[in-house]
Structure formats: C-alpha cells, structure tokens
N, C-alpha and C positions, 0 to 999 in steps of 0.2 A: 536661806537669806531672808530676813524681816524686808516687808515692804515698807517702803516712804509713806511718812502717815500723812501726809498734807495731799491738797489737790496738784497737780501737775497742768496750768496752763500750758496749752499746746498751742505753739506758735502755728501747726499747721493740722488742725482737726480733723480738715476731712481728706487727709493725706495716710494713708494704707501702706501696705507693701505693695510694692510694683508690680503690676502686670506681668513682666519678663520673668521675674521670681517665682510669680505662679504660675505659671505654664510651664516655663522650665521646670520647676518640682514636679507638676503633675506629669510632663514628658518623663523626666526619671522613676517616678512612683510607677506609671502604667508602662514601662518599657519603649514607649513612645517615640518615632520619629522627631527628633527637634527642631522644627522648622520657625520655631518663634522668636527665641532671643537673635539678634545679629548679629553674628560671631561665624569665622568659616571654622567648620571641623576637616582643614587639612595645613601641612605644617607649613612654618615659613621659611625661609631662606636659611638654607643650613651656612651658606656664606657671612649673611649678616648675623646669628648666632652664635657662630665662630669668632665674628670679632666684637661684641657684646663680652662673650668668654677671655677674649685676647685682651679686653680691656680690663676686666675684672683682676686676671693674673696682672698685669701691670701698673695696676695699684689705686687705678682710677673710682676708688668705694667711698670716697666722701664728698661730703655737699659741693654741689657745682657752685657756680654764680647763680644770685639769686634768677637774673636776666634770661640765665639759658650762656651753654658756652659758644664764644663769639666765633670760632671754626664754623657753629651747625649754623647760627643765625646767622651766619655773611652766605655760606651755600643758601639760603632759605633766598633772603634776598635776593641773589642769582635768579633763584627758580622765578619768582615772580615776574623778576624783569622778563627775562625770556618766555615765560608763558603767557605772559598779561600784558608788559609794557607800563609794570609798576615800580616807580622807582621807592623805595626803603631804606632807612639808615637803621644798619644792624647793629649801633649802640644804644637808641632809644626811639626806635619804632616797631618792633618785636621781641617778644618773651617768650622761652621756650615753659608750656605748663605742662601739668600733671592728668594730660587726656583733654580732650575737645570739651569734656561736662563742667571739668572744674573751669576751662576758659571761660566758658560762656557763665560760670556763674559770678566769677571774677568782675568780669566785664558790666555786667546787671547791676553787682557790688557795689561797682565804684562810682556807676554815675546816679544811679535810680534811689531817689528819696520819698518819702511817705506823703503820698499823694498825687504821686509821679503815675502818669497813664504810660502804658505799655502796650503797643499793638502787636499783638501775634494771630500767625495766621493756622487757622486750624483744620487739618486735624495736625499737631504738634508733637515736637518730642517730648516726653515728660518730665522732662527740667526745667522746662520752662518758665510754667506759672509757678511753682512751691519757688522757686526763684525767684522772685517778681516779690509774690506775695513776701518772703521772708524781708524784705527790703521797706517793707509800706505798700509796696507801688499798686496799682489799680487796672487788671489785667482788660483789656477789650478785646475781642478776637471776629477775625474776620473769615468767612470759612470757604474754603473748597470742597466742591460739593462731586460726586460718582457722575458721568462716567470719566471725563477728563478729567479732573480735579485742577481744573485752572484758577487763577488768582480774578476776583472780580472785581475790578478797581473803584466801581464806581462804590460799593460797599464799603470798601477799606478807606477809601475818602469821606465817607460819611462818619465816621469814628472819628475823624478829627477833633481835638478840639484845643482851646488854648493852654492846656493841662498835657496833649499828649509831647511825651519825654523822649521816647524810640519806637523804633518798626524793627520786628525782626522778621529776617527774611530766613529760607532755606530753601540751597539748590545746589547736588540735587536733592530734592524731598525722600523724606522720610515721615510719613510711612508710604505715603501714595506711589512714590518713582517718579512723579512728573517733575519737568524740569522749565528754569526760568528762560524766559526770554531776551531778545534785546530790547524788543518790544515792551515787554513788562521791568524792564530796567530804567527806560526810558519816563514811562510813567512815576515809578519811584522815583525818577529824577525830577518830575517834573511837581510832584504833588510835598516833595524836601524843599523844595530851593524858595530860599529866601525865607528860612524858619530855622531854628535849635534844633529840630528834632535831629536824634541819633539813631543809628544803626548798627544792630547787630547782624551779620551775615554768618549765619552757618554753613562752611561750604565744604563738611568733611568728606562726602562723599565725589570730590573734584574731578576726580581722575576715571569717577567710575560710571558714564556716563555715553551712550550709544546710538546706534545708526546714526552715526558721522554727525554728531549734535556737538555742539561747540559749548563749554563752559561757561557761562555769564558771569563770571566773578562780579561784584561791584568794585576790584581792582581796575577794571576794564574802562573805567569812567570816573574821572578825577572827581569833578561833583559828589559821586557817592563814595567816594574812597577817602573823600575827607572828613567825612564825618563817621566814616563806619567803624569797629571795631571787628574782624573779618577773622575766622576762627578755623581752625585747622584739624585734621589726627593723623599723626602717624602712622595708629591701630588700623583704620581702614584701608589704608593704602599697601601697609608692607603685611598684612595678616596677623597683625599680634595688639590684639585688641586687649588682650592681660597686661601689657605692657604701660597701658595709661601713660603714652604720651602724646603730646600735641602742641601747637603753640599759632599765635595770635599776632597778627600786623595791625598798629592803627597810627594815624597821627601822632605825633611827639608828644602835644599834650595830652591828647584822651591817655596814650599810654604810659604817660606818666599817673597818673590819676590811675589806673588798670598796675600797677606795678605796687603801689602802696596799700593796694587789699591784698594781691599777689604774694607779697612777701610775710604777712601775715595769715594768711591760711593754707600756704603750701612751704614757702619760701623758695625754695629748687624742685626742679624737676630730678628724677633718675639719670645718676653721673653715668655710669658705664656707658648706658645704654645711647647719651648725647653722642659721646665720645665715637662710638659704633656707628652709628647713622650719619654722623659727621663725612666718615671715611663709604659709607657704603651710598648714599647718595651722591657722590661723585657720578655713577652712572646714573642716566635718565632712562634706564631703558626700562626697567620695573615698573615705573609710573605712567612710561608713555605706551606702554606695554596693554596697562590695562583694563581698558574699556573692549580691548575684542576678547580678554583673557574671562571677562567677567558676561560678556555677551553671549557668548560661546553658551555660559552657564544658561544663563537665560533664557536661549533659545530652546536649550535641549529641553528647560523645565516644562516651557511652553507646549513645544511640541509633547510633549509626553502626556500633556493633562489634556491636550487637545480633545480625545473620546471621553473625557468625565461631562459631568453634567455642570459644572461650574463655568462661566463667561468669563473673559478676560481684556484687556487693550495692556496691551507688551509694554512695561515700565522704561520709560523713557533715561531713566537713571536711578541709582546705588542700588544694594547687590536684595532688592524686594521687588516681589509680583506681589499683586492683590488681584483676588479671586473675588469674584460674585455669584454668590449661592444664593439667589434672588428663585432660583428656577429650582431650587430643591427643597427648600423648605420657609416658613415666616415664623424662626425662634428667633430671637436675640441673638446678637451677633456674640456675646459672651457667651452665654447658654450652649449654642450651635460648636463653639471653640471649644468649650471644654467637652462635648459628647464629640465630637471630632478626634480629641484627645483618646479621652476613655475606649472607646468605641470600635475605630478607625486605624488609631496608634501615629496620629500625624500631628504634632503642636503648631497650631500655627496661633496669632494674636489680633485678637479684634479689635474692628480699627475704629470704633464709639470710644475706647480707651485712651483716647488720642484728642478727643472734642471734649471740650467746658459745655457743650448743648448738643447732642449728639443727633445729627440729620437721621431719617428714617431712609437706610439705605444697609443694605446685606452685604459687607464682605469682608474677607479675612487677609490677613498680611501673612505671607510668607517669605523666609530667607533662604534663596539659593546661591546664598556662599557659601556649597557645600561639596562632598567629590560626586562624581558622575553615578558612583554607586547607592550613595546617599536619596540623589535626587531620583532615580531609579526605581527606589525603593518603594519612597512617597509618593509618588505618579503612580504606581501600581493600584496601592491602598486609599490615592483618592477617586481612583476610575473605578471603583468597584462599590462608592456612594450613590 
C-alpha cells in the first residue's frame, strides 16, 4: 500500500495505544496472568444468552430506535425510581448507547465547545481527556492522591473559574476503588449551585460496591441530577463487557442536546441484545446480587496477597484492588508493570497512566473479576516477589 504523501495533522499527538492494549498484549506474548484490562474471564448468564439467541431467531436484527427500545428504557426508569428515588421520562430522558465510553463521549459532544474548561478528577479513565480535547475544551484535573485517594475539595474549588463548563465525577472509582460520599456529594452540590456548570457522573460500576456502602448516585439529589448527564454499562453489571452496551439519564433538555450527537455517531444501540435485557432485567436479583458476589472476589484476592510484600486498603468499590510496591522496590510504576509482566507472569496496570501529572507514589491496579482459580494463581506468583 503507497503511503499518504502529505503531513497528517493529528488531532490528538500525544495520544498512543492504550495502556490496556499493551499490557494485554504483553500478558498474551509472555503467557501472563491478566490482571490488567477489566473484563471478568468467567461466563455470563447462560439464561440471558439464551434470550439474546431467542431474540436473534425471532427476527429482532435490525436497527432499534435511535433512543433505545422504549420496553428497556421504561424498566431503566423503574430501576432508578426504586433504587434512587429518581423520577425519569422514558421517551426523552434516557438513551440506550453503544457502551458506557461512547456515552460519556456523546455527552462531552454535545455540550463542550472550544475553550470550554473541564474538570476532572484524577487519576481518570482514559476517555476522558482525548474527549475533551477532541471537542476544543481545556482539560484541568484535580487529583486524588495514595493512601485513600479521597476527593479534596478545597483543590477542586480552586479550578474554578468563569470558563469552567463541567465536573466529572466517578463512583465507584476506577482505577483507585474508592467510593463517593454524601458528604462529597453535598459539597458538589454546594460549590454547582447557582452556576451552568454541568455534570457528568460515571457510575458504571453502581452495583459493584461493598461493606454495606451505599451508592451515591447524583440521582440521589435533585440539585445534581439536574444538571448531570449520569451514565451507565450494562458490561459491568451483567459480565458482558464485549457486548458494548449501556445507556444515559439526563434532563430533557441536556438529553436532547446528547441525542443529536447520538444519532450521528452511533445512531442505535444493538437490537437483539435491547430486546434480551428488556425481558431479563425484570429480575432484580443479578444486580442486587452483587456487591457480595463481587466482595467475595475481593476478599479472597486480598487475603491471598496478604504474605506478599506489597500493602494494600480493600477497595471500597468496582471489581480493582491497588497494590503498593512502595516496600519492594523505587522503578517506575510502568517499568515495575511490565518486569511484573515479563518476569512474574501477572499483568497488572500502572496507575501514573491514569494522571495528566503523575504524583510520585508506587502502585499498581489490579482486576479481580476473575474465577477463584484465576486469582489463585496470581496470589501465588505475587507472593514469591
């Protein structure tokens, strides 16, 4: 193939392949444990695949409503009321998208203009900023720093300024596991009001969330639910993260505005798969299921790394521990991931990959949404570091 003979301005230059790409590869090249990307390696519900299948035979293979079909979005709305005490109109306050990433980029989309300030809080998922930035917008980040990785407001209130457009929030966190307060919602609420700013909440990890720790959606609190755009995955909840889907509550207006990027760079979401989840979240037990289905993992991971040399505080929420190799060695939290890899045969992802300014602190992210075998295996070969 001839290459393009002209220069190629890059809208995003200092934008690489992804962290999870590479470690994942290097996990597969070295034989490696893969404790890095977030994905569980055990199956899902052979019921709800079943009728994913059932739907497919019955003829459900072409484009849904752009909106999401209004059976799944009226059950959606259910759920919120009843978990949150948030009222929603499932013809234009919810859109079923194409995964939690495309939501959140959707939503950036539709309100964020060049020159627009963006506060995120970091260490970050990496959609983030390349989102932001493809937009114009002007990214500021406020950091959570080891061993809690709590939000520190007085920081994040100092970012203000008459240019800032949103705050985005996440909880539970990724990558840390630490989880939002009422307390720290309150604050949000207090340092919003009586300004434009908007809100994005990340809250894919919702349901995955422990020792009897209560969700802080900004559902929970009409102030922040009226200006938020509050964002969802299916993936995380039901284990079918290949599956890319998810979907988004916001005000009628914002999600008008959210509908009209929407239908130009996804249009619909995957029909069968509406249609299946429609019929299979009739029960709630899956989802209220688990937080101890996924603690459980947690614990065992915990206890098992217990005799390594690495320190720990038990992730308060979604399916990551973060270890501190503080006491093993002073490389690079990269450096130390990939000889971890190589070396060891355990992938996990350093969490500098996660900050726009990276604090001088040692640890590594791990995912135990895995089987007991799995995590087993890794606890072995990291107690012998």
């Amino acid at each position: 193939m001839p290459v393009y003979p002209y220069p190629v301005p890059s809208k995003l230059p200092a934008v690489g392949t992804t962290i999870f790409t590479i470690m994942s590869g290097l996990a597969n090249e070295t034989g490696a444990i893969n404790l890095s990307q977030g994905f569980p390696n055990f199956p899902a519900s052979e019921k709800l695949i079943a009728l994913v299948n059932e739907q497919m035979k019955k003829g459900m293979n072409q484009y849904a409503p752009m909106q999401g079909i209004m059976p799944l979005r009226e059950l959606l709305c259910e759920k919120a009321s009843a978990l949150y005490g948030a009222l929603y109109a499932p013809d234009s306050e919810i859109t079923i998208t194409s995964g939690g990433t495309q939501a959140l980029y959707t939503a950036i989309a539709a309100v964020i203009s060049k020159g627009d300030e963006v506060i995120i809080i970091e260490p970050a998922y990496d959609s983030y900023i390349p989102a932001i930035q493809l937009q114009g917008g002007i990214v500021k980040s406020a950091q959570l720093k080891a061993p809690d990785f709590k939000i520190n407001w007085s920081e994040l209130r100092s970012l203000l300024s008459p240019r800032t457009r949103m705050i985005m929030i996440n909880t539970p966190h990724n990558p840390t596991g630490s989880v939002m307060t009422a307390a720290d919602m309150k604050m949000l609420e207090q340092i919003t009001e009586g300004t434009d700013i908007l809100i994005i909440s990340d809250e894919v990890y919702e349901h995955i969330i422990f020792d009897d720790l209560k969700h802080e959606s900004v559902m929970r609190y009409p102030k922040l639910a009226e200006r938020s755009f509050v964002i969802f995955s299916f993936g995380k909840t039901y284990h079918t993260t290949g599956w890319k889907l998810g979907y988004c509550f916001a005000p009628a207006n914002l999600m008008n505005e959210f509908r009209k990027v929407h239908q130009f760079n996804v249009f619909s979401a995957n029909t069968p798969i509406q249609y299946a989840l429609a019929e299979y979240i009739r029960s709630s037990k899956d989802y209220l299921e688990l937080p101890e289905f996924y603690q459980q993992k947690r614990d065992f991971f915990n206890q098992a790394v217990k005799g390594s040399r690495f320190t720990f505080i038990p992730a308060s929420g979604s399916y990551f521990q973060l270890l501190d190799y503080s006491g093993i060695t002073d490389e690079k939290d990269t450096d130390f991931a990939i000889r971890l890899t190589r070396d060891f045969k355990v992938a996990s992802i350093p969490v500098s990959v996660f900050y726009n300014r990276p604090p001088d602190q040692k640890v590594l992210r791990f995912c135990f949404a895995k089987t007991k075998e799995t995590l087993e295996q890794a606890a072995e070969r990291i107690c012998k570091i």
